[in-house]
C-alpha positions in Angstrom: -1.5 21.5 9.6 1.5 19.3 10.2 0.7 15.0 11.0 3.4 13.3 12.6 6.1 11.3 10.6 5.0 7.8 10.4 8.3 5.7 10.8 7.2 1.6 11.1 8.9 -1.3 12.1 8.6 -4.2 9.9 5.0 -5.9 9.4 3.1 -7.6 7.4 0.1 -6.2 8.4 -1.0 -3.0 6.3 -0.4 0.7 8.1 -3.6 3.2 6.9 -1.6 6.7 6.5 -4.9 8.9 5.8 -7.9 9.5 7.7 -9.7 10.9 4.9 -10.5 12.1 1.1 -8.5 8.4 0.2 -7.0 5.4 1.3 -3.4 4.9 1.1 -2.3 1.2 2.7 1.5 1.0 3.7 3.2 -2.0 3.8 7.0 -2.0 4.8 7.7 -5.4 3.8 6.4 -6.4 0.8 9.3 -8.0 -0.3 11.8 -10.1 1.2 15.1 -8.7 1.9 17.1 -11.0 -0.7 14.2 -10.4 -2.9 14.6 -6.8 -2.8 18.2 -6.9 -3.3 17.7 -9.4 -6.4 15.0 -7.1 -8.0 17.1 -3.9 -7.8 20.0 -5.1 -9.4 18.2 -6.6 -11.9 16.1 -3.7 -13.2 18.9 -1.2 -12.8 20.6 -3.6 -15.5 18.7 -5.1 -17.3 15.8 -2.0 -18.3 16.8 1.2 -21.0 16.9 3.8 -18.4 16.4 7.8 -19.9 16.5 10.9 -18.2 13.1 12.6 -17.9 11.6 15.4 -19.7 8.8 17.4 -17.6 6.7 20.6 -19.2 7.3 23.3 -16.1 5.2 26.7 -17.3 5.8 25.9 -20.8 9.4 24.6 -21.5 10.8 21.0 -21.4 12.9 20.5 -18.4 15.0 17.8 -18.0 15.5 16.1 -14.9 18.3 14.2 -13.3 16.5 11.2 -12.3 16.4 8.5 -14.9 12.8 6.6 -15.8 11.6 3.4 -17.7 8.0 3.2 -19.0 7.3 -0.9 -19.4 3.9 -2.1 -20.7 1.9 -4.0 -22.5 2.2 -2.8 -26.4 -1.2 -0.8 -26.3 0.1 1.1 -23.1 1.5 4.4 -24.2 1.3 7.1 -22.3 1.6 10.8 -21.8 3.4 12.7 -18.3 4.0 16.3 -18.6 3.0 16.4 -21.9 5.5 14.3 -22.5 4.5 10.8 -24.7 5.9 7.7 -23.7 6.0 4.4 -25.4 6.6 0.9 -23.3 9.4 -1.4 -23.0 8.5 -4.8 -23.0 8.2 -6.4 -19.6 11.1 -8.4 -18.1 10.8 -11.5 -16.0 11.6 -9.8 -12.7 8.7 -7.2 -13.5 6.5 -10.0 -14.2 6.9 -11.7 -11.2 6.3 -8.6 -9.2 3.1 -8.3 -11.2 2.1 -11.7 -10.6 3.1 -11.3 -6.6 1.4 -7.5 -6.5 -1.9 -8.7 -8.6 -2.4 -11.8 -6.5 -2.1 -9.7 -3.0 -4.1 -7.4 -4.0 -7.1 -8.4 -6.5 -6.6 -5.9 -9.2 -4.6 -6.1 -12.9 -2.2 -4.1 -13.7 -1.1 -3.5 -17.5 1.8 -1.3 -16.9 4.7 0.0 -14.7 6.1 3.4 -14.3 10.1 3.7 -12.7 12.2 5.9 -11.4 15.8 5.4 -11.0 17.2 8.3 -8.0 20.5 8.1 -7.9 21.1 9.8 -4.7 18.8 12.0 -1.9 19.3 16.1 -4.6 17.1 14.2 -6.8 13.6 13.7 -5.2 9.9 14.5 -6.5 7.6 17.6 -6.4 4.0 17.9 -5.2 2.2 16.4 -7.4 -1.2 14.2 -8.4 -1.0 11.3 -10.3 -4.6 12.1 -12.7 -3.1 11.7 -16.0 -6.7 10.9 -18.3 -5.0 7.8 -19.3 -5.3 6.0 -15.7 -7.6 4.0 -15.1 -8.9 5.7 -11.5 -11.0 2.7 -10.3 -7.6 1.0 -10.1 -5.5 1.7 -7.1 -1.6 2.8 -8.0 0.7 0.2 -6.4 4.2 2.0 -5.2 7.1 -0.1 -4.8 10.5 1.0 -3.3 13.5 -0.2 -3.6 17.0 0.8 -2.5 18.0 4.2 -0.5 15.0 4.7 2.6 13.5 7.8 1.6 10.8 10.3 3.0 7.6 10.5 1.1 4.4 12.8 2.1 0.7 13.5 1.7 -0.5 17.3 1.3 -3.9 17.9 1.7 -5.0 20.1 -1.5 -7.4 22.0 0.7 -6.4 22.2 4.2 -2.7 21.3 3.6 -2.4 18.7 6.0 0.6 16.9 5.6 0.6 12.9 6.1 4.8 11.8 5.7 6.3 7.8 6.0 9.5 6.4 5.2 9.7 4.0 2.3 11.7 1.1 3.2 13.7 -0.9 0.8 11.0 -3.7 -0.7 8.2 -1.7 0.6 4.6 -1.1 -0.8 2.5 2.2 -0.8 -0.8 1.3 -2.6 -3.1 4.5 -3.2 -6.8 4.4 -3.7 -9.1 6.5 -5.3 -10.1 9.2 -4.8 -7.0 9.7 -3.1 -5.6 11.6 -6.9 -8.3 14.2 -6.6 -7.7 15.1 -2.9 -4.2 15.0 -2.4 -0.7 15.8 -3.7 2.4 13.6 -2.9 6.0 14.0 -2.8 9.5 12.3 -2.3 11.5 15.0 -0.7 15.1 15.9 -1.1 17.8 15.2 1.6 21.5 15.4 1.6 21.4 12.3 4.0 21.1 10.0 1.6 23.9 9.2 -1.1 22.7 5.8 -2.5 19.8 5.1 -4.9 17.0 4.3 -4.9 14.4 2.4 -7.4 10.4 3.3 -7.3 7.8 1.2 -9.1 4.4 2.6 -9.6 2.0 -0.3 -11.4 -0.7 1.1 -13.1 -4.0 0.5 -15.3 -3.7 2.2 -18.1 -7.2 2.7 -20.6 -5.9 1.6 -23.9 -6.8 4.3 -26.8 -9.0 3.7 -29.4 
């Protein structure tokens, strides 16, 4: 079952994308437009970017897209099998942090990113349940850069919820959103520039 394409203009005001099984909350401007600019500069500079290694039926794949893991010391963490340790925070991610905590009302520990470098590289259907995640915190999406599609798929009924991520928007997903639902950024040959997601997370330190 296909849902229309949501495609806002700029507000403040937060856009609910699902009708059910989870809340996701869209803002398109979370960030200003300098800000935005500022940000993505900065973190495509100043952070150790690495391509990605994913387990895909039981072989390490490598991907073309780049990612960071940044966290506080006791936040590793494992994707795809695949164990990640954090970089320290830098003063740009901090004061998204601070801006994304103090919107929002929850703490986040931790910040996974994605560096696309054009519209080939894009991300499957996927659920972000990891055991590490804390699930009673939402995950806060930002984008920044290249406008991009992204899209709900129902795990049951396969309805399909899609919105276009603006540069300095927000996508914050709430439980139990993870257990319902798949998500995806989908390819395009449209788009040749890059693009920057941050996804803030709670991470439940090990013991």
């Amino acid at each position: 079952m296909q849902s229309p394409l949501f495609d806002f203009p700029e507000s403040s005001d937060p856009i609910h994308l699902l009708e059910k099984d989870g809340r996701a909350d869209y803002f398109s401007h979370f960030c200003k437009a300098d800000e935005s600019d500022h940000f993505f500069e900065s973190l495509l500079n100043s952070l150790t970017w690495k391509a990605d290694q994913i387990n895909m039926f039981g072989k390490l794949v490598t991907t073309a897209r780049k990612v960071a893991w940044v966290g506080d010391p006791q936040c590793s963490y494992t994707y795809s099998g695949v164990e990640k340790i954090p970089q320290d925070w830098t003063e740009e991610l901090l004061q998204i942090k601070c801006q994304l905590e103090e919107m929002t009302g929850y703490s986040y520990n931790s910040c996974l990113l994605n560096l696309y470098h054009n519209g080939d590289e894009g991300m499957g259907w996927h659920s972000d349940n990891e055991k590490e995640l804390d699930s009673s915190t939402p995950i806060a999406s930002i984008s920044l850069g290249a406008r991009r599609k992204f899209a709900f798929r129902h795990k049951q009924d396969k309805t399909t919820v899609s919105v276009f991520l603006e540069h300095g928007s927000l996508l914050i997903m709430h439980a139990p959103i993870q257990d319902h639902w798949h998500h995806s950024l989908l390819k395009t040959k449209t788009v040749m520039s890059p693009r920057i997601n941050l996804t803030f997370r709670n991470i439940i330190p090990r013991t």
